[in-house]
N, C-alpha and C positions, 0 to 999 in steps of 0.2 A: 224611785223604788230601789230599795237597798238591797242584797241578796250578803246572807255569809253563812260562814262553815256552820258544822253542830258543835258550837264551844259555849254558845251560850242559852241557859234554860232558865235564866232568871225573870221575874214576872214583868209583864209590862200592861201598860192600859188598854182598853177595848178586848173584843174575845178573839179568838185564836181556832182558826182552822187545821187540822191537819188533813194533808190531803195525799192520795193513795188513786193510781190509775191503773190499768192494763198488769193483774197480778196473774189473771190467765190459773185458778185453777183448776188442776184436770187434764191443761190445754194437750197438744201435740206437737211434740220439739223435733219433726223429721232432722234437722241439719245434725242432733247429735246420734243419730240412728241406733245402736243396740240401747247406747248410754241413755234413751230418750226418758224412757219409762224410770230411771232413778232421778232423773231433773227434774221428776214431777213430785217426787218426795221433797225435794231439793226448794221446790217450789211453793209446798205447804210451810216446810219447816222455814221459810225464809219472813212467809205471811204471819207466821205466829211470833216469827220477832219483831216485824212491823207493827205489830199490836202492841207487843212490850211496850215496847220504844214508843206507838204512842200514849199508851195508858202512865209509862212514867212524866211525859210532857203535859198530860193532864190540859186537854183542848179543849175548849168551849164546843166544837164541831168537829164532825170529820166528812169530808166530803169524797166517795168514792168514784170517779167519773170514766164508766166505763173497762167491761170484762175483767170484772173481778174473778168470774168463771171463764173458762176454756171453752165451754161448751153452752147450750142452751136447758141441756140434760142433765145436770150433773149426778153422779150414780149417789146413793143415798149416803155411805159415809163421809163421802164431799163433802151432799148436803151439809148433811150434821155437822161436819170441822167447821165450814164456814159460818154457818149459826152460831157455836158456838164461840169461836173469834167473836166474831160482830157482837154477841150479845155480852162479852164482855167489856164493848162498850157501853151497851144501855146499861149494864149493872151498877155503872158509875154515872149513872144519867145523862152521858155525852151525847147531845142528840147523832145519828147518823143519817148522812144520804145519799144512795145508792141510784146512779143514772145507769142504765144498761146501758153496754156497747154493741158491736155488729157480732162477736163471739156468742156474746150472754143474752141476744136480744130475745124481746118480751112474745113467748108463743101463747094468742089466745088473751093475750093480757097477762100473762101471767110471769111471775120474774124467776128464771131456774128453778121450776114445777115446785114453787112456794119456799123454797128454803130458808127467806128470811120475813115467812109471813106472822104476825101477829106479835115481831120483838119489837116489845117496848120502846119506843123515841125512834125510831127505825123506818125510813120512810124510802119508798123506790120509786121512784118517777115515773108516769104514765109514758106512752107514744105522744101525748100532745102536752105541748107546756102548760105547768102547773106552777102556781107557786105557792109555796111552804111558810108562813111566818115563825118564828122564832123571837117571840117580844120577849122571851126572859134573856136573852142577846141582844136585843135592839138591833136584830138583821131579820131581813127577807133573803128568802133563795128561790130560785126561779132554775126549772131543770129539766129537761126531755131525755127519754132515752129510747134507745133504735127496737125497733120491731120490724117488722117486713121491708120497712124501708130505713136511709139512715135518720138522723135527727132535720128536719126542717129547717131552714134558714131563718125560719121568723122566730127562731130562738133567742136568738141574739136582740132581734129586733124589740121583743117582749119586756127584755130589762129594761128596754129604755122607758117603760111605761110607769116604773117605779122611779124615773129620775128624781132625787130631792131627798128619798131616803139614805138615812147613814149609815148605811151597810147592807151592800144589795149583792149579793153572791149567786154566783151563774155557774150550775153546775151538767155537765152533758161530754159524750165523748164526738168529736168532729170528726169527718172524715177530711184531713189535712190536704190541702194541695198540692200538688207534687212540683206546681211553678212558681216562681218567681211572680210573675202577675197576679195567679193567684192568691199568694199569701199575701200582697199587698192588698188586694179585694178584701180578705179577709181580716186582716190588722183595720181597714176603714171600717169594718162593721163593729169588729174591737173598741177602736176607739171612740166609735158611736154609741156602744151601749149603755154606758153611765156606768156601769159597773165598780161597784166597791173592788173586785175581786174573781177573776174570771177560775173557776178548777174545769181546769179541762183534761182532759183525754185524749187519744191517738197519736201516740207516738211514743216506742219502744225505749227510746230515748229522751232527756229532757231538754225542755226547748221553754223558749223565753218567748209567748208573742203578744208579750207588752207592747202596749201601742199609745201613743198622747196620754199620757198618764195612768191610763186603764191596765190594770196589772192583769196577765194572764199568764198561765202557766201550765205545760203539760209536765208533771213530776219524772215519765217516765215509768216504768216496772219497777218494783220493789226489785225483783232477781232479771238476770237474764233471763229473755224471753225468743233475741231473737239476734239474727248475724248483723247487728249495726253498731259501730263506735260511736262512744258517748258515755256520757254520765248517766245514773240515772238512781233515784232514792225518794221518800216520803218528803210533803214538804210542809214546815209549818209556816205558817201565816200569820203574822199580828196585823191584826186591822187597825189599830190605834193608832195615833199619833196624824203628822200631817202627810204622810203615803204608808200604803204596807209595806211591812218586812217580809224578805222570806228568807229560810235557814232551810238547810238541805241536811237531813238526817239518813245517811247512807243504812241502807242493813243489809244489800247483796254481799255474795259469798263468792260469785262467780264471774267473767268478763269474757270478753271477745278482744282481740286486737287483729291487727295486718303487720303483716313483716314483710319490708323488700330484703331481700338477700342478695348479691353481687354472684354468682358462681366463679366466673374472673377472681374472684378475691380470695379464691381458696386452690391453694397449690391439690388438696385429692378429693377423691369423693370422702372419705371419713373425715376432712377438716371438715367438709359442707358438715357431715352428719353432727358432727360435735354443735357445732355454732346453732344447728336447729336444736339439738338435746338441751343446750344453755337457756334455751327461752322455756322450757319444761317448765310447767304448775298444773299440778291435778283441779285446781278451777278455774283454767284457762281454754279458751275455745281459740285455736291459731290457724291465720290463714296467711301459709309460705307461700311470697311469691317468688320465684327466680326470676329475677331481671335483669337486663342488659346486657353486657356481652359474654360469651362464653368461649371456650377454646372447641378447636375445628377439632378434635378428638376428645373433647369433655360431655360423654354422653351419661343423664345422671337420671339415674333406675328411679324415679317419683315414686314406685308403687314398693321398693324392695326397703327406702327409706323411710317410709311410711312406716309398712308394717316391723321395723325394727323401732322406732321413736315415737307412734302412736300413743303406748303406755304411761308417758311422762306426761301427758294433758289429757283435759277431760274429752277434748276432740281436736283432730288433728286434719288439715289439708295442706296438701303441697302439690302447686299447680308449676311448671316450668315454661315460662314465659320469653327465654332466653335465647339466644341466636350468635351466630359465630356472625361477625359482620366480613365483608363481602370482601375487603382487601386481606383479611386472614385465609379465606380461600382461596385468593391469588398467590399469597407466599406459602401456600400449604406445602410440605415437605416428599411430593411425592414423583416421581416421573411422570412428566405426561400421559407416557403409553401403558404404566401399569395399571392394573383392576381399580385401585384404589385413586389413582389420578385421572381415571376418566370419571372415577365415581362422584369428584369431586368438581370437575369441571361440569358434567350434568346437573349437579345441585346448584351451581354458582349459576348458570343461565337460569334454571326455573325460579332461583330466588330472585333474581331480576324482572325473571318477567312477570313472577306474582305481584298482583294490585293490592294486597292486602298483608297487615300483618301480621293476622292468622295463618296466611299462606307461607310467609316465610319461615313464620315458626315452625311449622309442620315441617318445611323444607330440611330445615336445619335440624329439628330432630332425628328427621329421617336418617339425616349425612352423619351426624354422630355416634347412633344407634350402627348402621351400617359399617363405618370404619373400625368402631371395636369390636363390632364381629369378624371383619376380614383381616385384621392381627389379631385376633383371639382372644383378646381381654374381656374380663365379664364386666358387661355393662353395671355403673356402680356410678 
């Protein structure tokens, strides 16, 4: 199975999937807190370019596998955005098909209180596996989507009953396992299904879980959806040829990353402040860690840095992870019997005697916080 950039659009044999997972619209973005409610703008307008983009690659299919909605309700002019999205795919006859997920799943039978009932070539996958022919493709797809509960296992199990056909497309959102054994479990049911073509679902991020030849893929969110590093975009799919292709056609605006930062490695609190200003992008989500070692008087204001460097991203954390290690408080600069030198020698035992390295960190906080207040400097 081949995978490359979006550089090429040019035509190839057998028909072509585009596939689209977890777009979550409507959803709730608590991690970006006031900003949450604009990343849901952020979120339509990112799905209407995802429809560009696919409408210019012009797909035989598009397969959406799972919470294209946020919710199971969506309020009416949702509804309607997402209608009519979608229905600009049937207006070009691309057939579509829509698996719910555990966000958007089916109340009552019903798929987000009918929003995409009665479009054209438009089909939404029951609670129990169905499959869809498509002979003017020369594929079958076979697809469940979650209601009360998640998708059934004999999902997967179902493709295999089409083995023999030349294009057998398995579409559904999974609920992914979080081990190592598990996803091996799950790769052998992969690889057992026969599947021309697995679009799957569940995960914020995209992920590869081809197995013995059987191509499966979670695309990922069109936009950020959620605090996890990783790629993540629409994917097409050529089923032609002797394996499929996939091509990964980005259309996010927005990103998440992790920074370790050194404290040690900045002589003041305003070098710290610059070196976080430098990673500043208004569609970046950033999570400052301070790690390692820090000086036994470098106590640094998380909340005073925040609210002065916040504004240069679309969200901002800075957590201080950092600790003065234990022979800086033996050569700490202060007389034993003064306030400051017994304060120090108190912290240097509890950091010892703490079992954990939450407890140290506290420790050291404490001892940092404490010493710029007892020579007067404002914590920073």
């Amino acid at each position: 199975m081949a995978i490359s950039e979006s550089t090429d659009m040019g035509a190839r044999d057998g028909p072509t999937v585009y596939h689209l997972a977890d777009v979550r619209l409507g959803g709730a973005f608590p991690f970006l807190g006031q900003a949450g409610a604009a990343h849901r703008q952020q979120v339509r307008e990112t799905f209407a370019r995802a429809v560009d983009r696919g409408l210019d690659l012009s797909p035989s299919l598009v397969a959406i596998s799972g919470n294209l909605f946020g919710t199971p309700f969506p309020a009416r002019d949702l509804a309607e955005f997402a209608r009519t999205q979608i229905g600009r795919f049937s207006e070009r006859g691309i057939a579509v098909l829509v698996a719910a997920g555990p966000l958007d799943a089916l109340y009552e039978k019903t798929y987000a209180a009918g929003a995409l009932a009665e479009l054209e070539r438009v089909s939404v996958f029951p609670a129990a596996v169905k499959t869809v022919e498509l002979p003017d493709l020369d594929a079958t797809a076979v697809g469940a989507s979650w209601s009360a509960t998640p998708v059934q296992p004999d999902f997967l199990a179902a493709l295999a009953t089409h083995a023999g056909r030349q294009n057998v497309i398995g579409v559904a959102h999974l609920a992914l396992p979080a081990t190592e054994e598990g996803l091996r479990a799950l790769r052998r049911q992969i690889a057992a299904s026969g599947a021309r073509y697995l679009a799957l679902g569940g995960s914020p991020t995209r992920r590869d879980l081809s197995a013995d030849g059987i191509v499966a893929w979670c695309p990922g969110a069109p936009e950020l959806i959620a605090l996890e590093e990783g790629e993540r975009s629409p994917l097409l799919v050529h089923l032609g040829g002797a394996a499929p292709t996939v091509t990964l056609w980005p259309v996010a605006r927005r990103r998440y990353a992790r920074f370790n930062l050194k404290p040690a490695a900045y002589a003041s609190p305003e070098d710290l402040a610059d070196a976080i200003r430098a990673l500043g992008d208004p569609h970046l989500v950033a999570s400052v860690r301070l790690t390692g070692a820090s000086g036994v008087t470098q106590f640094i204001d998380t909340a005073d840095l925040h609210s002065r460097l916040a504004g240069a991203f679309l969200a901002l954390e800075i957590v201080d992870e950092s600790l003065p290690p234990t022979d800086a408080l033996a050569a700490a600069p202060y007389p034993d019997l003064s306030v400051a030198g017994k304060f120090v020698a108190v912290a240097r035992r509890e950091m010892e005697r703490s079992g954990t390295d939450e407890g140290r960190r506290r420790v050291g906080a404490a001892l940092r916080l404490g010493l710029a207040l007892l020579e007067g400097r404002r914590p920073g």
